[in-house]
C-alpha positions in Angstrom: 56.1 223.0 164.8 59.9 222.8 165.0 61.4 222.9 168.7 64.6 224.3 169.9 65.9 221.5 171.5 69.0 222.8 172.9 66.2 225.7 174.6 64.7 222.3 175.8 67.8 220.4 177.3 68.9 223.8 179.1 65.3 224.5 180.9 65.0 220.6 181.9 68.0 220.0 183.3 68.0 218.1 186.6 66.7 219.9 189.8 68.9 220.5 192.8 66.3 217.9 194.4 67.3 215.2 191.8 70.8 215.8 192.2 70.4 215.9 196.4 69.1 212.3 195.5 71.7 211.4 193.6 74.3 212.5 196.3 72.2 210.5 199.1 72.6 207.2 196.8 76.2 207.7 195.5 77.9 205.3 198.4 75.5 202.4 198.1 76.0 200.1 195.2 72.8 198.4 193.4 72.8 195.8 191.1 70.4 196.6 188.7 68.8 194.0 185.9 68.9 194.8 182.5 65.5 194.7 181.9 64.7 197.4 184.6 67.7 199.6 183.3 66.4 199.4 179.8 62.7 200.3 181.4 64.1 203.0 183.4 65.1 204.7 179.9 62.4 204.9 178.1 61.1 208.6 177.7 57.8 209.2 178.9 54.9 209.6 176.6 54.0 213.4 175.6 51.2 214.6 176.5 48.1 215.2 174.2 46.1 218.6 174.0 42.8 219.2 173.3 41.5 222.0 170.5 41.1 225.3 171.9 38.5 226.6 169.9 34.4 228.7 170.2 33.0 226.4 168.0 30.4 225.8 170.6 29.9 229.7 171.4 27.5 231.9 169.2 29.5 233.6 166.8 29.2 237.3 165.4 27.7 237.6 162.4 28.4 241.2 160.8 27.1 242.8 157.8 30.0 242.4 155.3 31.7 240.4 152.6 34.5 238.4 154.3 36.9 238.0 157.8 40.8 239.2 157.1 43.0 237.7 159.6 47.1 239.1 160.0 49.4 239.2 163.0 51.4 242.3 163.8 53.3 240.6 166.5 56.6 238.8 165.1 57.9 236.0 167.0 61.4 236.3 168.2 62.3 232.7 168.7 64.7 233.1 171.1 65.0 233.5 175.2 63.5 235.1 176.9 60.4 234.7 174.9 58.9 230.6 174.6 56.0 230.8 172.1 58.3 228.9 169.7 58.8 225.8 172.1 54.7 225.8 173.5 52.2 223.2 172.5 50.1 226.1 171.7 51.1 229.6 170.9 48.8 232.4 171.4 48.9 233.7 167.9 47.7 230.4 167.1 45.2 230.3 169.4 44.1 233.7 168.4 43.6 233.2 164.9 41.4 230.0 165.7 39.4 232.5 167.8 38.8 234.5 164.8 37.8 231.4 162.5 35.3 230.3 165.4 34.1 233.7 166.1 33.7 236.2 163.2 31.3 235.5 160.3 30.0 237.6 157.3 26.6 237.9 155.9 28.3 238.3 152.8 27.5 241.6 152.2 29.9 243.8 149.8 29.7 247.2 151.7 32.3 246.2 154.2 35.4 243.7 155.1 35.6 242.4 159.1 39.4 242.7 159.7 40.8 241.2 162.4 44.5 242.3 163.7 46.9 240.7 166.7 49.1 243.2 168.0 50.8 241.5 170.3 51.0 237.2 171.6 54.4 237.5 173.8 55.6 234.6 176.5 58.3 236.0 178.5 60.3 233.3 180.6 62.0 234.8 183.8 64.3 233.2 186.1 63.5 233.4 190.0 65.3 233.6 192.5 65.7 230.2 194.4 67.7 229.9 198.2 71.0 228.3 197.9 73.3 225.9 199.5 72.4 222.8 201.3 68.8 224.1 203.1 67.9 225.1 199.1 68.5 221.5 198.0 65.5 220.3 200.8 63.1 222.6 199.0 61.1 222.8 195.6 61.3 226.4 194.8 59.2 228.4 192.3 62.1 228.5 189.8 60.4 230.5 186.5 57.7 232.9 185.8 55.9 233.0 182.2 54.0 235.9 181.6 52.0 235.7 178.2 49.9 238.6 176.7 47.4 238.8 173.9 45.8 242.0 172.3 44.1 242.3 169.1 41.8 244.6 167.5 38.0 243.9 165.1 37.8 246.3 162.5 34.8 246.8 160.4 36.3 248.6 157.4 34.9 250.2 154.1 35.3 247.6 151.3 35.9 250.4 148.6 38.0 253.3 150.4 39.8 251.2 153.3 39.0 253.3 156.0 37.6 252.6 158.9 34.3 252.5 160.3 34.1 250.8 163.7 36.6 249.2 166.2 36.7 246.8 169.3 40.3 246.6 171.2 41.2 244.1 173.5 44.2 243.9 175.8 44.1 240.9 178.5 46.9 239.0 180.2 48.2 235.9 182.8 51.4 234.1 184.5 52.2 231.2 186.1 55.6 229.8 187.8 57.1 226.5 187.1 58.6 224.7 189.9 62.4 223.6 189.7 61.4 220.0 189.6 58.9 220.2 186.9 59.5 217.9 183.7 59.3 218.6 180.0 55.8 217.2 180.4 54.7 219.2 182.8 56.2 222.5 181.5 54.2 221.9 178.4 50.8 221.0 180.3 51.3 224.5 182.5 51.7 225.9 179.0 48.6 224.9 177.4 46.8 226.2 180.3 48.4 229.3 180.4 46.8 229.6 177.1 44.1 228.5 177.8 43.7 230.6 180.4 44.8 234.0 178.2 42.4 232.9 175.4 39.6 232.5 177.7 39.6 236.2 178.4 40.2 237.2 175.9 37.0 236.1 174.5 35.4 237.6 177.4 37.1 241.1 176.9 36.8 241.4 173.4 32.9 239.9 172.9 32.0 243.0 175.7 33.8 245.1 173.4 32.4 244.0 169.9 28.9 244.6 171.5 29.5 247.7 172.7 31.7 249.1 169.7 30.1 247.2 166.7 26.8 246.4 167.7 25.8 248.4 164.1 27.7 246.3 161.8 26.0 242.9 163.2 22.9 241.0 161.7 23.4 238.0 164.1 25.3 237.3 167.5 25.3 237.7 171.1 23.7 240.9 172.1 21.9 240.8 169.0 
């Protein structure tokens, strides 16, 4: 996925705490071998995700010909919104939930269609103390709030219209510290994700059992 790097270089600058150590050290000259400098350069390794998928959940099986993913939700790809720069984005993560998930029975009558609405990641900037007792601490400097709603339609394969509906709506945040890395910005952001897709799940298998239990041949509740 491509990354804005210049959104990367300007939320990973160094933290008043880095540069409080920097000032500490500035009168005290070190000799430093070239071996150790070239060591102390060397970017740190990325970290690796797992696959966030419901593979290993029971999946709905409704009485129909086929599953129709689409997105209504348009990514921005600018500040504030991050889902361009995460590991992960929850439209992605969404749309695997939907592979996992939804099944047919291959029946003609009737097309499962499944619809994100919204898969936002605001970044907002806290407000952190200043001057020198602000440099002694690690603040809370950002808050990401992500959202994820989407809708399961069963719809009428010949006229379009619909027949049955489950909605769900579900939500989470987390702060970054000022200190925190590019590594460790991604690693909250995966499990923000994780986190957002998780109940979703929850919310919208309550809802498909409730709202669509008559379209399904097969799945929990069932």
């Amino acid at each position: 996925m491509a990354r804005d790097t210049a959104a990367g270089t300007r939320a990973h600058g160094p933290s008043r705490r880095h540069l409080l150590r920097g000032a500490a050290g500035a009168g005290v000259g070190v000799a430093l071998s070239p071996l150790l400098l070239a060591g102390c350069t060397e970017p740190p390794r990325r970290p690796m995700f797992p696959t966030l998928g419901f593979s290993h959940k029971q999946p709905f099986l409704f009485r129909a010909q086929r599953v129709d993913v689409r997105s209504e939700y348009s990514r921005p790809n600018r500040l504030p919104n991050v889902e361009h720069l995460m590991p992960l984005a929850p439209d992605r993560a969404a749309g695997q939930w939907a592979e996992d998930r939804l099944q047919t029975n291959g029946d003609e009558g009737a097309v499962v269609r499944f619809t994100v609405h919204d898969a936002s990641v605001v970044e907002k900037k806290l407000t952190v103390e200043r001057g020198l007792s602000g440099l002694l601490k690690n603040e809370q400097a950002e808050s990401h709030y992500a959202q994820l709603g989407g809708t399961v339609e069963v719809v009428d394969a010949l006229t379009g219209i619909a027949l049955g509906a489950a909605t769900a709506q579900v939500w989470q945040s987390r702060t970054l510290p000022e200190s925190a890395t590019l590594n460790e910005r991604e690693e909250m952001w995966f499990a923000l994700v994780e986190a957002l897709i998780g109940d979703f799940d929850r919310t919208m298998e309550a809802r498909i059992v409730e709202h669509l239990g008559s379209h399904l041949v097969g799945g929990p509740g069932v």
